[in-house]
N, C-alpha and C positions, 0 to 999 in steps of 0.2 A: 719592550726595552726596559726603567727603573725598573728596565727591570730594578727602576729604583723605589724605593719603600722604607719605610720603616719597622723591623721588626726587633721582639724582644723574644729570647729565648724561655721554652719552659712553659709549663702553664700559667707561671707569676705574671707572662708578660704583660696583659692590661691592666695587669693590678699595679705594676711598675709604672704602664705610662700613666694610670690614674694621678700619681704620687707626681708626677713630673719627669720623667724618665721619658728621653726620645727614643724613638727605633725606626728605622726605615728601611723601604727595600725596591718594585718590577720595572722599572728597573731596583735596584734593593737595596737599603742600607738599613742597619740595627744599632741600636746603644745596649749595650748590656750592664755598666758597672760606671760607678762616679754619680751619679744624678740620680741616689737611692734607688737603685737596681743592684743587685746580687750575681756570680755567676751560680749555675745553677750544679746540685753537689748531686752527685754521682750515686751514692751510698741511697741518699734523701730519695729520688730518684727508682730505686730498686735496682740499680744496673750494681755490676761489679765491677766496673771497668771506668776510663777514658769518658767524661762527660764535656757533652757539645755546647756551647752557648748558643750560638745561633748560625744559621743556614743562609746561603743565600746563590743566588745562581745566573751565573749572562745565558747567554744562549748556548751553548755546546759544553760550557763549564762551571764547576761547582766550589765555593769554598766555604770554610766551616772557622769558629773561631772555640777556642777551649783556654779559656785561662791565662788569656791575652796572647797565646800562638795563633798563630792562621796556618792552614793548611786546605791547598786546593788540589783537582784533580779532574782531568775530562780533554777537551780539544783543546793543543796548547802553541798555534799556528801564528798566533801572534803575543806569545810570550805571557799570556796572559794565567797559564799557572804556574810556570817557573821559567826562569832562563834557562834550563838546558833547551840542548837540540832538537831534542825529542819531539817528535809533532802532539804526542798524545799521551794521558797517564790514565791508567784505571782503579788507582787508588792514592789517596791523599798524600800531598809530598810537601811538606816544609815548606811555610815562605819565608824568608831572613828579610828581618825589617827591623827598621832605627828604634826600636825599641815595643814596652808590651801593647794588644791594642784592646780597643774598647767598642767599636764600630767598624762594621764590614757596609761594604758598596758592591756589587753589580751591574754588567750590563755588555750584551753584545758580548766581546770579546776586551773588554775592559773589567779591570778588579782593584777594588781602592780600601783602603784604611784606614781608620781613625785609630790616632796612636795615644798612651794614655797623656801624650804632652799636649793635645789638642790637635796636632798639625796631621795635615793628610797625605799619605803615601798612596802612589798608584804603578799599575804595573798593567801592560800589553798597549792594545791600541789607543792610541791619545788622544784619537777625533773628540774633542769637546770636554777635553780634561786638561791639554796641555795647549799652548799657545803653538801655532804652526801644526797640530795633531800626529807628529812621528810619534812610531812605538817607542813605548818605555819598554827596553829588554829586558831589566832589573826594577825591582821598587826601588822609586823617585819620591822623593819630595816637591809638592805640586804649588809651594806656597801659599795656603789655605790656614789660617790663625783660630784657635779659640771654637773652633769646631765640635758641635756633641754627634751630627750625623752627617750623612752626606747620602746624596742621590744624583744618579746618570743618566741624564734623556739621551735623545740621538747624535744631538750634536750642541749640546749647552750642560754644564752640573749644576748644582745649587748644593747649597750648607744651610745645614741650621747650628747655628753658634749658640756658644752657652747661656747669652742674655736675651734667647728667645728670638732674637729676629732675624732673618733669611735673607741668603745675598746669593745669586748667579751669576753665571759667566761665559760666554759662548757666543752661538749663533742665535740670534733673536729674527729670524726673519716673519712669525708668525707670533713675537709679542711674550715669547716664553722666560723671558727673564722679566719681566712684571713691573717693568720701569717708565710702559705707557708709549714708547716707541717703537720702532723695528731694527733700530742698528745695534749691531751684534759690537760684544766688548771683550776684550783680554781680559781685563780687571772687574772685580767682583762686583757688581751692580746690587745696591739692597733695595728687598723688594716692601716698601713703603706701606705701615699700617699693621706689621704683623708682628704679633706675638704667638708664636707655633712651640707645637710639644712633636710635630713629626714632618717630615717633608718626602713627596714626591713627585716624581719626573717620566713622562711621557716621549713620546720619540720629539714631540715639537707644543707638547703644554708641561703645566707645572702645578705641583698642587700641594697647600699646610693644610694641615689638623690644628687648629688653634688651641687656648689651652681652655678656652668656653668652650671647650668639645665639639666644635662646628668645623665646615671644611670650606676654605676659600679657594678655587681653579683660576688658571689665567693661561692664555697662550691661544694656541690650535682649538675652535671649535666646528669646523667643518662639520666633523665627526662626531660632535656634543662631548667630545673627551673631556672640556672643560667645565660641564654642566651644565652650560647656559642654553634660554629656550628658543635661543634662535641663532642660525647658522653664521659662523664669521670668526671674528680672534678677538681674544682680549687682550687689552697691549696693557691693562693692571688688572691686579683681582677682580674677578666679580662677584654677583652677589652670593650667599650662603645659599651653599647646594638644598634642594626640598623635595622629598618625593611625591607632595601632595602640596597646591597652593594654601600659603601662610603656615606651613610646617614645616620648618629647617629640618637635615637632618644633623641631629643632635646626640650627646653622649656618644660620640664616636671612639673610639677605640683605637682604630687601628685603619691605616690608609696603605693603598698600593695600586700604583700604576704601569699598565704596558704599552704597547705602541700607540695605541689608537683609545684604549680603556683606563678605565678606571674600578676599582671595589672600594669600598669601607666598612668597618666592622660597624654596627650601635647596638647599644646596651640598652635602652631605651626600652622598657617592661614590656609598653604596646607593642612596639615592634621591633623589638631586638631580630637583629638576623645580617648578612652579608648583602647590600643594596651596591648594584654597578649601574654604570653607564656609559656611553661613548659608543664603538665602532660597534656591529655585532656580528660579523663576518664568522666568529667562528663559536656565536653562540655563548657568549661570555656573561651575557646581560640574563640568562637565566632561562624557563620553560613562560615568561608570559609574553614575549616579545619574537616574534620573528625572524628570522635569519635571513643576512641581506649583505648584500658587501658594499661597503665605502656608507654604510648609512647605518643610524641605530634603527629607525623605523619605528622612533620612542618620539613622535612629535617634539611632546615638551621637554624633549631632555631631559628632565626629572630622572634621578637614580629611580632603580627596579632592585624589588625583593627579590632575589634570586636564592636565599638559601635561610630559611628561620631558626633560631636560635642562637643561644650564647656561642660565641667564636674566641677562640684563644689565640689564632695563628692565621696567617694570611698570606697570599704570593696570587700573582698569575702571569702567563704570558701568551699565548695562544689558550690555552686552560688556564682555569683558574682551579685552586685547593684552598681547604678550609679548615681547619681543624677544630672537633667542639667534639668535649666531651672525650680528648685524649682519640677519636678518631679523624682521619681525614676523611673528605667530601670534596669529589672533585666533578668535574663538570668542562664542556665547549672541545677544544679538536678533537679526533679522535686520530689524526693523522700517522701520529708515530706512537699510540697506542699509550699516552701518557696520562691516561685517565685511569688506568692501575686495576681495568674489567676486564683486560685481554685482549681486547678489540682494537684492532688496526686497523682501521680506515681511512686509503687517502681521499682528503678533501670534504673527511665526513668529521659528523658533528653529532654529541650528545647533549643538550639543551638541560635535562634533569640532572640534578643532582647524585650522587650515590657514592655509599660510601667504597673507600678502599678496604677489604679484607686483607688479613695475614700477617698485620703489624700490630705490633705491642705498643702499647700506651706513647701519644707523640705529644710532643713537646712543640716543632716546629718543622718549617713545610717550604720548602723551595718548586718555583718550576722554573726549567728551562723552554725552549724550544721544543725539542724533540724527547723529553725526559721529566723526570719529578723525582724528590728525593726529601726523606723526610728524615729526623731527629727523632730517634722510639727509642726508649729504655738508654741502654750505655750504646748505641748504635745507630748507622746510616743505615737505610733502607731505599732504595730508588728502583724504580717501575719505568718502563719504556724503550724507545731507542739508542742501545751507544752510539755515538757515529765518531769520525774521526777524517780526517782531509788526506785522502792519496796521492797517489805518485800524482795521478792525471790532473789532482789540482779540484777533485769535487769531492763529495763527502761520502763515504761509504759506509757501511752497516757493522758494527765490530760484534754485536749481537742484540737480540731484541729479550728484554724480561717482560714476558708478559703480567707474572705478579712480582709483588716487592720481594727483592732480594739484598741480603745485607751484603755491604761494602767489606772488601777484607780489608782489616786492620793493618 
């Protein structure tokens, strides 16, 4: 789900959020420009063409931001890449919004904006975005002020505003707006104690990157989604994530959450590298931890190393991607073949890491559900299943890419 996150386009991105620069995203959201961020120039780049800021993906669909337009493309059933009729787009199509943006959001079949006035625009379905959750057919104005990012769990969003501190709004029945209770609110709930540079959201936790480089969880821990090392919810922050006792994990980078998961990037010399934790059903948590469903099978909940070294980019949802070193490294389903090795496996899983071949230098990295789609040179590139909603109402196959293939323009 966040599929909300924070992300920043480029390679600049953690050097952006170092500076103070939010970005979020798995569910997903990003800051590109205002808070000493740049967009990223085309030319500089080596492309010829149309450069991407950032990426970001719900589950069946994909939107991209370039220079304050958005432009999305994929499953479009619930309005969520454009108001036409159309069920489905296979190439980017304009979104017309109150003016330029600066942040993109994700999730499900929801897609939201940060516009450069602060305020947030959203468009598809409204579960946990909008008061009473009817679709927004067109972007909407969601009432949200003074916004650098935004992120969308399952059924509650959260902001990070520009004075650093974090407010939700939704369904709290598992503690995910971080206000120490379980009743769920219309109006923005601030979640007490935090000064964050990034925010994200889980199908029923929540999680900041603070701007001392540490990550504070709260919500849903059944599933240790919120890092803590024993089973239950956190109805406020808990303590700073550690993958080893009296070790925070620290110099964070970059954070992102999916339904049941979490990743974070650190920078940190000894052990810089991508460290997850939470559900591991589909193998998310890495090659040292077992695959298990409804369980990590990580006792301490403590994040796991799952991928070493410096990381530029980040996303997951059923798989996670990574990007270091201008390549992506992807890892966990293999179901609809979004691991970008060719391999289609239902219900199957690849634990190791490895990289994606046939793409030019990335910048950044989206997954969906069924799909993955990256930012390389002046171009989209996405690996996996198209799908798209039929007549009969289920989802059918429009084609399968087994390697990355670029988006027409």
């Amino acid at each position: 789900m966040e599929r909300v996150v924070q992300k920043l386009a480029g390679a600049a991105a953690l050097a952006l959020i170092a500076t103070g620069c939010s970005c979020v995203a798995d569910f997903r959201s990003f800051e590109i420009e205002g808070d000493g961020g740049a967009p990223v120039d085309a030319e500089a780049d080596g492309g010829g063409g149309l450069a991407y800021d950032a990426i970001v993906a719900g589950d069946e669909h994909f939107c991209v931001l370039s220079a304050g337009e958005v432009a999305c493309w994929g499953d479009n059933r619930r309005a969520q890449v454009s108001p036409s009729e159309a069920l489905f787009f296979d190439a980017p199509v304009p979104v017309s919004l109150g003016g330029p943006a600066i942040a993109l959001a994700a999730d499900g079949d929801r897609s939201c904006a940060v516009l450069s006035d602060r305020r947030v625009w959203c468009w598809g379905a409204g579960v946990g975005v909008v008061v009473g959750g009817d679709i927004l057919p067109t972007p909407t104005d969601i009432g949200l002020f003074d916004v650098r990012a935004l992120t969308i769990g399952g059924a509650h969003v959260c902001a990070l505003h520009t004075d650093g501190s974090v407010s939700c709004r939704g369904d709290n029945g598992e503690g995910q707006l971080g206000r120490g209770d379980r009743e769920g609110s219309d109006a923005p709930v601030t979640v007490a104690g935090l000064e964050a540079s990034q925010i994200a959201a889980g199908g029923s936790h929540s999680c900041a990157l603070l701007t001392d480089r540490t990550v504070r969880c709260w919500g849903d821990n059944v599933r240790f989604a919120a890092g803590g090392e024993s089973q239950g919810d956190f109805l406020e922050p808990g303590p700073r994530l550690a993958p080893s006792e009296g070790t925070p994990l620290d110099d964070v980078t970059a954070i992102r959450c999916g339904e049941g998961a979490c990743c974070a990037a650190s920078s940190t010399v000894s052990s810089r590298g991508v460290y997850c934790w939470g559900d591991n059903e589909w193998s998310v948590l890495g090659p040292s931890v077992p695959r298990s469903e409804g369980s990590s099978r990580n006792d301490s909940g403590r994040p796991l190393l799952a991928l070493a070294g410096e990381t530029e980019a980040l996303d997951l949802h059923d798989a996670v991607c990574a990007v270091q070193g201008g390549e992506v490294f992807c890892w966990g389903s293999t179901t609809f073949g979004q691991l970008g090795d060719g391999v289609r496996l239902d219900l199957g899983v690849r634990a190791e890491p490895a990289a994606v071949s046939g793409l030019p230098p990335v910048q950044d990295v989206a997954v969906g559900l069924s799909r993955a789609c990256a930012v390389a040179g002046d171009g989209i590139w996405c690996w996996g299943t198209v799908r798209r909603l039929g007549d009969a109402g289920t989802f059918e196959e429009v084609r399968f890419d087994a390697e990355p293939a670029r988006l027409p323009r």
